[in-house]
N, C-alpha and C positions, 0 to 999 in steps of 0.2 A: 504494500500500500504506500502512493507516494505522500510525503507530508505535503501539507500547506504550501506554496512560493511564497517568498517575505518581498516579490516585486509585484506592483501593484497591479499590472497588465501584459504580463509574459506572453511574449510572442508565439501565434497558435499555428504558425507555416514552418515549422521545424520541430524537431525531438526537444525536447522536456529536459532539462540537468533532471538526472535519477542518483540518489545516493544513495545505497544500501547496507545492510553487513548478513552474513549467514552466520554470525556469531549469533544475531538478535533480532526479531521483527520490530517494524515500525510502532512505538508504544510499549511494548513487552521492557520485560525485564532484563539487563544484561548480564549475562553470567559473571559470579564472583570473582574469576580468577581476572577480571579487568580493574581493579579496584584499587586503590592506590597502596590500602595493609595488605594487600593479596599478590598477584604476579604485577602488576603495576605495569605492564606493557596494552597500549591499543590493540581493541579488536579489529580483524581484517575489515575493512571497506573495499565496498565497489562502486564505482565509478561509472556511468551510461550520458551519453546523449551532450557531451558537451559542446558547444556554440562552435561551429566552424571556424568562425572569428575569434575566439579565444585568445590570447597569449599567454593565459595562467589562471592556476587556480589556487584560492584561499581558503584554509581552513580553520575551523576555530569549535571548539567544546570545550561549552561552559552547564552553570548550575544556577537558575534562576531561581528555585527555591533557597537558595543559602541567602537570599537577602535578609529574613528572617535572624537565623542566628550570626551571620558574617556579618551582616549590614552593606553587604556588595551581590552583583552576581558574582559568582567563584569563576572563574578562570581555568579550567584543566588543557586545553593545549591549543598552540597557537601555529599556523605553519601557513607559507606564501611562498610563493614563485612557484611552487607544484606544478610539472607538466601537463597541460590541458591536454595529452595524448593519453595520460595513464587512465586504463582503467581499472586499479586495484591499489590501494592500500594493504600491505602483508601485516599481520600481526607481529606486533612488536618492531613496528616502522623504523629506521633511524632513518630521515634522510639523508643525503649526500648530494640532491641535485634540487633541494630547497633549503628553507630558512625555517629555521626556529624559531621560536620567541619564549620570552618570560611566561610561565603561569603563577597563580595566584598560590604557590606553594616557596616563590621565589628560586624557581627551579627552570631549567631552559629543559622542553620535549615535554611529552607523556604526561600528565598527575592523575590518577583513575581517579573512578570515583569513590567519595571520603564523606558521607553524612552524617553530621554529628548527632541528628536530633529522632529524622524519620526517613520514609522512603522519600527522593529526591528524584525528578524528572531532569535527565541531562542532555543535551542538546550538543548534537554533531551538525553545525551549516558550512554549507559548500559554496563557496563564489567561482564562477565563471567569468575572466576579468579579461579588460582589454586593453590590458597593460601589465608589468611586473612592476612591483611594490619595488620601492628602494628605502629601504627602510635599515634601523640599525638592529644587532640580535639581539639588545635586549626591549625590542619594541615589544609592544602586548596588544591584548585582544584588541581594547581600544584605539590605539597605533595603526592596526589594519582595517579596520571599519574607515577609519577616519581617512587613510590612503584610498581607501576603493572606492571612496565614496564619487558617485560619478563615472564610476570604469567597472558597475556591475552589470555585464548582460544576461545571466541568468543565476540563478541560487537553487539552491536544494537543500531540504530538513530531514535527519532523521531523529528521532526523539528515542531515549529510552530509558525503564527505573531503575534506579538502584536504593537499596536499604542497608541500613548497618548490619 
């Protein structure tokens, strides 16, 4: 099932940005060994349908429920310049042909998820850009919203929960 587009009027005369993972369905539960006290490595994503125009893609998963007890969204990973050709993310990604960023654990890659209080909804979005970010590594999720803004042609959501 695809989530929501966070653009307001996505173009209906081409493929769809699809983000998936066969770790997790859209909404479901992520399995524990993704968690930050657990194996602490990203689960596989997949990748469909990016913009023929592309010249990269941004990623970013975070935790809207932590505003609650964090007083922020949480921040779990930050990643840009991603080849608009890939279609997969491996488990346990390092890249080597993109960019890191800070997350909100003060840590550059990966921070699973960590909820302190209940089950949390966390949020994998995919940008389709048209352009590469130049950005410094220790930029954060903010940092890239704030660069793409203007150079998004398509996005994708995949949503899923995790609990303590």
């Amino acid at each position: 099932m695809r989530a929501p587009s966070l653009l307001d009027d996505p173009p209906t005369s081409r493929p769809m940005l699809e983000f998936t993972s066969p770790a997790f369905d859209h909404g479901a539960r992520i399995p524990r060994d993704y968690g930050y006290t657990e194996r602490n490595v990203n689960p596989e994503l997949r990748i469909s349908g990016s913009p023929a125009d592309a010249t990269s893609l941004a990623l970013i998963v975070d935790d809207p429920d932590a505003v609650e007890p964090a007083g922020k969204i949480w921040d779990h990973w930050v990643v840009w310049n991603i080849d608009p050709d890939r279609d997969h993310i491996p488990e346990g990604w390092e890249p080597t042909t993109a960019e890191e960023g800070r997350n909100d654990f003060g840590e550059t890659g990966y921070g699973g998820p960590n909820p302190p209080d209940r089950e949390h909804t966390y949020r994998f979005e995919l940008y389709a850009l048209d352009d590469d970010l130049d950005l410094a590594s220790s930029a954060t999720a903010t940092d890239v919203r704030d660069a793409a803004e203007g150079h998004v042609l398509d996005d994708a959501r995949l949503e899923g929960t995790y609990a303590p």
